[in-house]
BAPALO-134945 format. One record per residue (C-alpha): residue in one letter; x, y, z. Coordinates in steps of 0.02 Angstrom, whole numbers, plus 50000, padded with zeros to 5 digits. Layout:
// BAPALO-134945
aXYZ ...
END
This chain:
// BAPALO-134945
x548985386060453 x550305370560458 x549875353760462 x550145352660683 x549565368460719 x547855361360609 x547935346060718 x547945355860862 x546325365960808 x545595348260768 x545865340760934 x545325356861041 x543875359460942 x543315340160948 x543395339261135 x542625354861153 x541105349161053 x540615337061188 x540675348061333 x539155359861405 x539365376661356 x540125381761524 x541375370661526 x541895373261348 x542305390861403 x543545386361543 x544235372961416 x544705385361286 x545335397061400 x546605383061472 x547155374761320 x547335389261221 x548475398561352 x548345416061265 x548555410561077 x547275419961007 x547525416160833 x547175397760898 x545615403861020 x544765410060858 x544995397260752 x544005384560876 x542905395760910 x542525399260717 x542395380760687 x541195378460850 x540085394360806 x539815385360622 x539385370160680 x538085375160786 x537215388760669 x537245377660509 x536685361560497 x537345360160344 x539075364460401 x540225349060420 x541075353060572 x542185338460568 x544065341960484 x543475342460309 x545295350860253 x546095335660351 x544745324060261 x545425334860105 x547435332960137 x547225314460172 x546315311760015 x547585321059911 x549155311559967 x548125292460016 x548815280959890 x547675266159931 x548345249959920 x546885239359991 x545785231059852 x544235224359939 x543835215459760 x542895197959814 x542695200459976 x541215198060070 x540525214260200 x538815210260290 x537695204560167 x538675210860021 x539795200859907 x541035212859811 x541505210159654 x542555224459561 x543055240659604 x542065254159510 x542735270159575 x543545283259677 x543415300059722 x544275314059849 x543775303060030 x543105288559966 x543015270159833 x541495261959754 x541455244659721 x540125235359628 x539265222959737 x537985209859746 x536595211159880 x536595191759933 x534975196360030 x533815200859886 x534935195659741 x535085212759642 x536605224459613 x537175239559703 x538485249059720 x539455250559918 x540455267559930 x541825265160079 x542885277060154 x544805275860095 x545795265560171 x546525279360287 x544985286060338 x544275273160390 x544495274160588 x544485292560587 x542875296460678 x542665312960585 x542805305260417 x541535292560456 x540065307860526 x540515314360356 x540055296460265 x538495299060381 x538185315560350 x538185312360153 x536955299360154 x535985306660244 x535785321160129 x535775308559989 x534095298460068 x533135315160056 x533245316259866 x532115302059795 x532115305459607 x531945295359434 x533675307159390 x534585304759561 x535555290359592 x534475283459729 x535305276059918 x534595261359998 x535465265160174 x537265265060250 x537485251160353 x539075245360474 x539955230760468 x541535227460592 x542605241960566 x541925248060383 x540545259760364 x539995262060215 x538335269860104 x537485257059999 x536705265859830 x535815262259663 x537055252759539 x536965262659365 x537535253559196 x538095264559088 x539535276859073 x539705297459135 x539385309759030 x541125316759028 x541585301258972 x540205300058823 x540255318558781 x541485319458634 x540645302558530 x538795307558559 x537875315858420 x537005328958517 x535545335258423 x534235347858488 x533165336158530 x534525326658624 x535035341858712 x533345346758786 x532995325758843 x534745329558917 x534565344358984 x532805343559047 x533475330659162 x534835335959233 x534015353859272 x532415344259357 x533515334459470 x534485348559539 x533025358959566 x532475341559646 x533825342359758 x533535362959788 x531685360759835 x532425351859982 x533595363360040 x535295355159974 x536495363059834 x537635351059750 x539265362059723 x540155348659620 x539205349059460 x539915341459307 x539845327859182 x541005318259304 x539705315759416 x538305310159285 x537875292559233 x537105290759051 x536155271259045 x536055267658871 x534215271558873 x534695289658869 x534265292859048 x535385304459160 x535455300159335 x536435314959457 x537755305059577 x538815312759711 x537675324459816 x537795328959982 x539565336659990 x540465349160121 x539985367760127 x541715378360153 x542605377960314 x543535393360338 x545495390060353 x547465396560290 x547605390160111 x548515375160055 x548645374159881 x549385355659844 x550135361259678 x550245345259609 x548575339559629 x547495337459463 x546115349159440 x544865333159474 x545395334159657 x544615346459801 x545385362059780 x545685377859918 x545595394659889 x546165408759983 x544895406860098 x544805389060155 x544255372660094 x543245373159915 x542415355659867 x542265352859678 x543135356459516 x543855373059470 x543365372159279 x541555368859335 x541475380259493 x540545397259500 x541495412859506 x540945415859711 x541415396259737 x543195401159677 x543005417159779 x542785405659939 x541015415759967 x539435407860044 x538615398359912 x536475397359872 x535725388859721 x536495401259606 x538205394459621 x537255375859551 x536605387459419 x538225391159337 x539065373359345 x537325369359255 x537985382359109 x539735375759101 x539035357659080 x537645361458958 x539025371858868 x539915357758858 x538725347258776 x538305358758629 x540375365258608 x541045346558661 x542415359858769 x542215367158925 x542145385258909 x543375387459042 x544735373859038 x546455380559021 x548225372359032 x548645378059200 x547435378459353 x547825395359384 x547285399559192 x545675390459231 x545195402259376 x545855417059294 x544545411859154 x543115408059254 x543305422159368 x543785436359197 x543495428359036 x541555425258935 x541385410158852 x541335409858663 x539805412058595 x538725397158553 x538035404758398 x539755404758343 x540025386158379 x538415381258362 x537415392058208 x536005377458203 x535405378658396 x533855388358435 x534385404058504 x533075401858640 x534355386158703 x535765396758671 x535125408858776 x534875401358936 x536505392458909 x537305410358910 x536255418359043 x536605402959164 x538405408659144 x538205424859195 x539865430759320 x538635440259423 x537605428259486 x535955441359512 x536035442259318 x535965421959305 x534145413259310 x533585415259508 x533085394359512 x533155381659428 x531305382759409 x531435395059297 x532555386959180 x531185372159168 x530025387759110 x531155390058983 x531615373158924 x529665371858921 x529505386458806 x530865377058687 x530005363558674 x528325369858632 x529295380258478 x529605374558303 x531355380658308 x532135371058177 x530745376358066 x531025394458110 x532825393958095 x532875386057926 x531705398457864 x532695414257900 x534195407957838 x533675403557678 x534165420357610 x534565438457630 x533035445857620 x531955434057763 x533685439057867 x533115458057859 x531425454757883 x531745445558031 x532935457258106 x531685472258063 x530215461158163 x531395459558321 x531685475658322 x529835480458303 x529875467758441 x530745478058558 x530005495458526 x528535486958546 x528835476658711 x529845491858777 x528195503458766 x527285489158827 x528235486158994 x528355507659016 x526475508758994 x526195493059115 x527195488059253 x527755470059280 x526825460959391 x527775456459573 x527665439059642 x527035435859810 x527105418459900 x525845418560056 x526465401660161 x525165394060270 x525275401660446 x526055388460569 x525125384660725 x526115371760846 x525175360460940 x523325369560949 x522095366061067 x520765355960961 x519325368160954 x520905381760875 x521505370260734 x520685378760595 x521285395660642 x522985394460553 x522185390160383 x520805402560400 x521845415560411 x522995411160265 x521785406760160 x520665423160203 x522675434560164 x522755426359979 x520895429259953 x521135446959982 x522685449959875 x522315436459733 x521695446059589 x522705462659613 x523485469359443 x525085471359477 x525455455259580 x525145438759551 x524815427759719 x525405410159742 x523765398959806 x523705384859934 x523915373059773 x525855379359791 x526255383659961 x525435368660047 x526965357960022 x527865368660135 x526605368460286 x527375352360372 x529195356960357 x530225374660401 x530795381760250 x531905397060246 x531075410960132 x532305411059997 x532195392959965 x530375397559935 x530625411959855 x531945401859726 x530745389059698 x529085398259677 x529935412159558 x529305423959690 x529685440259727 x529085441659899 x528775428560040 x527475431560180 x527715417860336 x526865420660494 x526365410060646 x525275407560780 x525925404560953 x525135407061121 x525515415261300 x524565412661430 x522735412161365 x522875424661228 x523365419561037 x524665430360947 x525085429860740 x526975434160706 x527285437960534 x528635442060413 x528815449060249 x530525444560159 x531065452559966 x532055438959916 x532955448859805 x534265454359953 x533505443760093 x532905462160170 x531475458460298 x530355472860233 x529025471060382 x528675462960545 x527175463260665 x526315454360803 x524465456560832 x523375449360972 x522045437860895 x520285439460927 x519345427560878 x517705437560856 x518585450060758 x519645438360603 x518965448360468 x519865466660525 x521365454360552 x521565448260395 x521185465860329 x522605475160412 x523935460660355 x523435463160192 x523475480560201 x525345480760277 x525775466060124 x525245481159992 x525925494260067 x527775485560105 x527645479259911 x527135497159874 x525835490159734 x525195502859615 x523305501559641 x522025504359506 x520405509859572 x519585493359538 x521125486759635 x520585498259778 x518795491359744 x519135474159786 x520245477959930 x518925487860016 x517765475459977 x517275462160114 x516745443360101 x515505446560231 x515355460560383 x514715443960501 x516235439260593 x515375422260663 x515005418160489 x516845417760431 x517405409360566 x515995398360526 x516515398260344 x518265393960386 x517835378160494 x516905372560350 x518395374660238 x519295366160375 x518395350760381 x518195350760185 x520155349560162 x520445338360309 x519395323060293 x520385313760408 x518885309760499 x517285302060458 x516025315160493 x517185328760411 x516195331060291 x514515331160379 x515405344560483 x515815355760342 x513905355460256 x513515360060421 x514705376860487 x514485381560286 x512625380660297 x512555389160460 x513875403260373 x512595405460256 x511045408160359 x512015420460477 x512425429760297 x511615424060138 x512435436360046 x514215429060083 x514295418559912 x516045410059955 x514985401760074 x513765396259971 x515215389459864 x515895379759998 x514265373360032 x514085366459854 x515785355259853 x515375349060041 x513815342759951 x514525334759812 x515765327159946 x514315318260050 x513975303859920 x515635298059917 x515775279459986 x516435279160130 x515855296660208 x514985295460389 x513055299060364 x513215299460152 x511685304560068 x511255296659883 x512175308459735 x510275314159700 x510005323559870 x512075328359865 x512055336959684 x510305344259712 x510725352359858 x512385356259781 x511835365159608 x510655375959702 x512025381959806 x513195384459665 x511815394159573 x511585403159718 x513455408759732 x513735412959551 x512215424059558 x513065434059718 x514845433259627 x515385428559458 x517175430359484 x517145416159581 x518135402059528 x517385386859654 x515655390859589 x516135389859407 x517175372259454 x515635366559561 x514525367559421 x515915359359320 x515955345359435 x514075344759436 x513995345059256 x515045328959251 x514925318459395 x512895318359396 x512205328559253 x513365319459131 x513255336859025 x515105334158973 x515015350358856 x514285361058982 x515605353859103 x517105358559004 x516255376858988 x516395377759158 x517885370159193 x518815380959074 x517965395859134 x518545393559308 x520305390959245 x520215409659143 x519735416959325 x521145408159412 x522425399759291 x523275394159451 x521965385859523 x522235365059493 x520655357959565 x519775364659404 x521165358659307 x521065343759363 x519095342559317 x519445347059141 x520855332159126 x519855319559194 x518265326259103 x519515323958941 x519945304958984 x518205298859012 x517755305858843 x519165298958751 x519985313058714 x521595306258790 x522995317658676 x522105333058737 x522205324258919 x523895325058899 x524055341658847 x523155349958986 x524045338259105 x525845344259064 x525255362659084 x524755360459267 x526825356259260 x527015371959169 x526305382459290 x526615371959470 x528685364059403 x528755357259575 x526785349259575 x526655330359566 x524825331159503 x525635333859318 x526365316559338 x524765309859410 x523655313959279 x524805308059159 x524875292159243 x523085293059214 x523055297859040 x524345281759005 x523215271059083 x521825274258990 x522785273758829 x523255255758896 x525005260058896 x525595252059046 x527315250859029 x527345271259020 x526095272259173 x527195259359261 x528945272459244 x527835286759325 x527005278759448 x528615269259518 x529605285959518 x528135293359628 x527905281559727 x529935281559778 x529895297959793 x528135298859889 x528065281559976 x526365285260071 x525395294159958 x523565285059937 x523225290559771 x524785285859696 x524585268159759 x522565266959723 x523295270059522 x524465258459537 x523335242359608 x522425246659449 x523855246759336 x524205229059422 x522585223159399 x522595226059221 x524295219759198 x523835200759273 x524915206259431 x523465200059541 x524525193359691 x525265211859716 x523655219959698 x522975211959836 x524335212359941 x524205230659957 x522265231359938 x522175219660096 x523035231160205 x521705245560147 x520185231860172 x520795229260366 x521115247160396 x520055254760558 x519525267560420 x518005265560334 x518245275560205 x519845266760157 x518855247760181 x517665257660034 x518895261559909 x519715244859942 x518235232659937 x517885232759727 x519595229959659 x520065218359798 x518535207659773 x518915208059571 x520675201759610 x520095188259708 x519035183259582 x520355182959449 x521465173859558 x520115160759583 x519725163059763 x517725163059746 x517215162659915 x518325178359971 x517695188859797 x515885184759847 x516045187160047 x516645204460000 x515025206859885 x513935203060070 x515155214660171 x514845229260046 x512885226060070 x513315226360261 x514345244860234 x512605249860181 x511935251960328 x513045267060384 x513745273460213 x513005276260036 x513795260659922 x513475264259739 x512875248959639 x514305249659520 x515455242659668 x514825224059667 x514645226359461 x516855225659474 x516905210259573 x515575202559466 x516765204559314 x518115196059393 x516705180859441 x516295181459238 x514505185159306 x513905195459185 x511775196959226 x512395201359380 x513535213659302 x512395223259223 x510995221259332 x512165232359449 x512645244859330 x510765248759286 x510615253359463 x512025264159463 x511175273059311 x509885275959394 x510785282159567 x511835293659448 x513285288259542 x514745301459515 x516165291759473 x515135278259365 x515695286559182 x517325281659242 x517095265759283 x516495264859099 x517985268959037 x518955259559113 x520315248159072 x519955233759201 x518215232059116 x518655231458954 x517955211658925 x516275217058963 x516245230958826 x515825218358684 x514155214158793 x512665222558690 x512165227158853 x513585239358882 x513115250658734 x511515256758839 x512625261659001 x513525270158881 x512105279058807 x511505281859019 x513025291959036 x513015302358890 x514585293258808 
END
């Protein structure tokens, strides 16, 4: 299409954008006057806009053109925009110029990216500056260069973004030494911020060392997401534009560079993650060959290789890299992209499994001679027979992700429907030998936000997705659900079923049945066993069962938890045989002497009650996984039998590797004993098996803390908390980190806004650490009115001893101290063999007093 006859599209198709869709009809109709090549391409460009959100329907190829042939003259070099004083331009790309610049608000650095001078009062241009920050704000990352906002001042719009020192990889690729261990810090970041950026829905399409900062501390930080999908148009090929500019295939518009795009890119198909997957390849290529395994003279040789020729082989190149590296190098570039690694998640797997292997060590031994070469090759082929006969005689394992049912806007008394039911689905299937189900510990991340199935299905390495929903008509309660093979996107079932509420169990029952049966699982007869199998034949006692559970996650209210001991204890009188009761029973219990829980009981009544109920469900089920972690928790939060814990806690894992509660237990049980390298260990495995969990980096936090390595806690903790603002636990970690790093003033400034909370829980937690940093700062008064308001929290909540013994640090008051603690010993408070070893409480740990509560805890 010619450059008027595109202007013509651009100004139809703009004005028809703001009309109602009746009036856009008689619109066309006029101002088309018959062309129908014209009618269709408005149309095509209205139709995309409004089915993609993605799409950018503004004139992206004009956006394009007007790049191409802009020769900029205007320098806005020491100038002064808003609240931004500019002081060098450090930049430019296909629409738009970055110029270092000095935020006179909050004296730091940043970097302003404007729209070219051409652009700039193009309306179009400017929703696409929008458009890109906003796609930029979602991606909060340690390896993402972060935005602070886009802002408007007079006629410039512009996005204001993270300054990086430092210089791109393309430009530091051919003078760094890249060893393996260089490659994998390298490449282990880059891969975790696109699949970063793919967990929320947004593929990059410009990959390359062009648009990757290196800071001199040898971290990688991703710039330039956020650009335009393809609009469909006529080609213009601008012959003489360099291969660094937007390019246009055959089909329309192509963002990025041809010697890093993916075959379908060049193709002008519809891209998915895969496309990202292949640019990856080409740029970890690059920095084991130093050459990109594509670039050619010509841009037409470039495509011709991308789209015909394989890359050399790295072996070839590189005889010294792990062939495990080499390897997912190769398979990343992969023309057909179903034979390339289906996420990005998966490539962390395997970067994972580098890492763990003494490569260098195995490589130097088989080369050190003929013989050890034969060997080896006469063990890999062993190998293969072996694994071949193997995966004949038992069939792989299928994936299935179960999402949590959706339920929008429920009547109060229906909230805990949704969850019941999901929950009751992956009970049912987990455990089956030929397919592994993904738990609530994965899929919960995606029950506040609409995620299309093959974004799950990318990120979860799964196989299948099953999403369903509640909705209502009239007074009756339907569940929708769907079952999607991400493999082609082929919707293998859908059903609707009336929900009775007295009747959940056959429910749950026939959806699992259909799940099977679509799958077409090959059932052993123990298989058949356990699907024939029912929790219980009481309907009112699983709907009993799954308000307890309910109320056990929730605890957004005070008398949660009192509500869950109570439907679980009534679940288990209506049917004591129903163990998963019982096991819900047992953590409600060890839940009710937490401080700040409505009606808390003292930890003797709460892990009484709760070992006989754990006992109880064990004895009716030793499969169970919750009993065997109750026990662990029992074991060491009040017993203070650490051995027996960990036997437990590790037990529960065997059952249900995927289950991260227990995991969790067994870190924390680590810490508390010291055992802070093993800590670690079992910390980074929960990353091993959840990539996309952030409880890896919170235990690790932990870990660092204990190890008093603050300035390691510190990087973790401030990339969560940028990435996960609200999050309570993040911040409770931090306050101690600043509490133990004299940053006293911060502490309580974020500790003061727990302590006036309406919650009580939160006025709890906040009251010890708050009081001790009052103390440290010198304010006596405040430290010690806190001390009288924690006796006055007494009166509706259980407030362990232990609570005062923190503020009395900070007062140097150390009969008081210990007087405290002694009580706690004797309350078994749960959390008191942490307190013990503890950083902030280090000064008292010289006291000859401190070796007995020590000795009370079993340390």
């Amino acid at each position: 299409m010619k450059n008027k006859a595109w202007e013509k599209v651009e100004q139809i198709f703009h004005t028809a954008l703001n009309l109602s869709f009746e009036d856009r009809y008689s619109y066309l109709q006029r101002e088309c006057a018959g062309d129908v090549a014209l009618y269709s391409e408005v149309q095509s460009l209205l139709h995309n806009f409004e089915k993609d959100s993605g799409f950018l329907a503004e004139p992206v190829f004009k956006l394009g053109l007007e790049a191409i042939n802009d020769k900029s003259t205007k320098n806005l070099s020491g100038s002064i925009i808003g609240y931004y004083e500019l002081q060098e331009k450090i930049g430019a790309g296909g629409m738009g110029e970055v110029y270092k610049a000095v935020d006179i608000r909050l004296n730091r650095l940043v970097a302003l990216k404007f729209l070219r001078e051409s652009l700039e009062n193009d309306n179009a241009a400017n929703r696409r500056l929008i458009k890109e920050a906003q796609a930029i704000a979602m991606l909060e990352h340690p390896n993402i260069c972060a935005i602070h906002g886009i802002e408007q001042s007079d006629k410039h719009h512009f996005i204001v973004m993270q300054y990086l020192e430092g210089e791109t990889l393309a430009e530091g690729i051919n003078h760094l030494v890249i060893t393996i261990e260089n490659f994998k810090l390298f490449a282990r970041q880059i891969v975790t911020a696109v699949a970063f950026a793919h967990s929320h829905g947004i593929i990059h399409r410009d990959l390359k060392p062009g648009n990757m900062m290196l800071s001199g501390e040898g971290q990688i930080k991703v710039l330039d997401f956020g650009l335009a999908k393809v609009v469909p148009q006529e080609p213009l090929l601008d012959h003489n534009s360099t291969n660094e500019m937007s390019q246009f295939s055959q089909k329309g518009m192509i963002i990025g560079t041809v010697s890093y795009m993916s075959p379908e890119q060049l193709r002008g198909e519809k891209l998915d993650y895969q496309s990202d997957i292949f640019s990856l390849g080409i740029v970890l290529y690059e920095l084991i060959a130093k050459q990109n395994p594509f670039a050619r003279k010509s841009q037409a040789e470039t495509i011709a290789a991308v789209l015909g020729n394989e890359p050399p082989p790295l072996k070839e190149i590189a005889p010294d890299f792990p062939q495990i590296l080499t390897n997912l190098v190769e398979k990343c570039l992969r023309k057909n992209k179903e034979d390339r690694f289906r996420s990005t998640a998966e490539m962390l797997v395997e970067l994972d499994k580098a890492e763990s292997a003494n490569t260098r060590e195995a490589t130097s031994k088989f080369r050190e001679g003929f013989f050890f070469k034969a060997a080896f090759a006469a063990l890999i082929l062993l190998a293969i027979w072996a694994g071949v006969f193997f995966y004949i005689a038992k069939p792989q394992r299928r994936i299935l992700a179960v999402l949590p049912i959706s339920f929008e806007n429920p009547p109060i008394e229906k909230e805990y429907l949704a969850g019941g039911l999901t929950q009751g689905i992956i009970d049912k299937l987990s455990g089956l030998s030929d397919l592994q189900v993904k738990n609530e510990y994965f899929t919960n991340r995606y029950k506040e936000k609409i995620t299309e199935p093959q974004i799950v299905g990318k990120e979860l390495n799964a196989d299948v997705v099953f999403t369903g929903a509640i909705i209502q008509r009239g007074s009756n309660l339907y569940l929708t659900t769907k079952l999607t093979r991400i493999s082609d996107n082929l919707i293998m079932d859908a059903n609707e079923w009336k929900i009775e509420e007295t009747n959940l169990i056959d429910l749950q029952e026939i959806v699992s049945a259909r799940i099977v049966g679509n799958i077409k699982s090959k059932l052993t007869d123990e298989d058949k066993n356990k699907l024939a199998k029912k929790d219980t034949d009481s309907a009112e006692a699983k709907r009993l069962y799954d308000l307890g559970r309910f109320h056990l996650k929730r605890r957004k209210e005070s008398d949660d938890i009192i509500k869950a001991v109570e439907y679980f204890s009534d679940a288990k009188d209506l049917d004591p045989n129903f163990a998963k009761s019982w096991a819900g029973l047992a953590n409600a219990y060890i839940a009710s002497s937490l401080p700040g829980v409505k009606g808390a009981i003292t930890p003797e009544k709460a892990f009484g009650y709760a070992k006989e109920a754990a006992n109880k469900s064990l004895k009716l089920d030793t499969t169970l996984s919750e009993s065997h972690y109750s026990l662990g928790l029992i074991n060491s939060k009040y017993e203070w039998k650490w051995a027996e814990a960990e036997g437990y806690f590790r037990t529960a894992i065997s059952l249900s590797p995927e289950f991260i509660p227990a995991r969790v237990g067994l870190i924390n049980l680590l810490g508390i004993q010291g055992r802070l390298d093993e800590s670690l260990e079992e910390a980074r495995k929960i990353k091993e098996v959840d990539p996309l969990s952030i409880v890896s980096d919170l235990e690790i936090a932990k870990t660092y803390y204990r190890k008093r390595d603050y300035q390691q806690t510190n990087l973790i903790l401030s990339d969560l908390l940028e990435r996960f603002p609200d999050n309570k636990g993040i911040q409770y970690i931090r306050i101690y980190q600043f509490l133990n790093t004299g940053k006293l003033k911060e502490a309580a400034e974020v500790l003061e806004k727990m302590y006036k909370s309406d919650n009580q829980g939160d006025k709890v937690f906040a009251a010890a650490p708050l009081g001790f940093a009052y103390a440290k700062m010198g304010r006596r008064d405040e430290a010690l009115k806190i001390i009288k308001d924690l006796d006055g929290f007494k009166e509706n909540n259980y407030v362990p001893a232990q609570e005062k013994a923190l503020i009395y640090v900070g007062l140097k008051d150390y009969d008081k101290v210990f007087e405290n603690l002694d009580k706690s010993c004797i309350e078994k408070f749960q959390t008191l063999p942490g307190w013990v070893s503890d950083p902030i409480v280090d000064e008292v740990k010289s006291d000859p007093r401190f070796a007995e509560i020590r000795k009370c805890v079993n340390l």
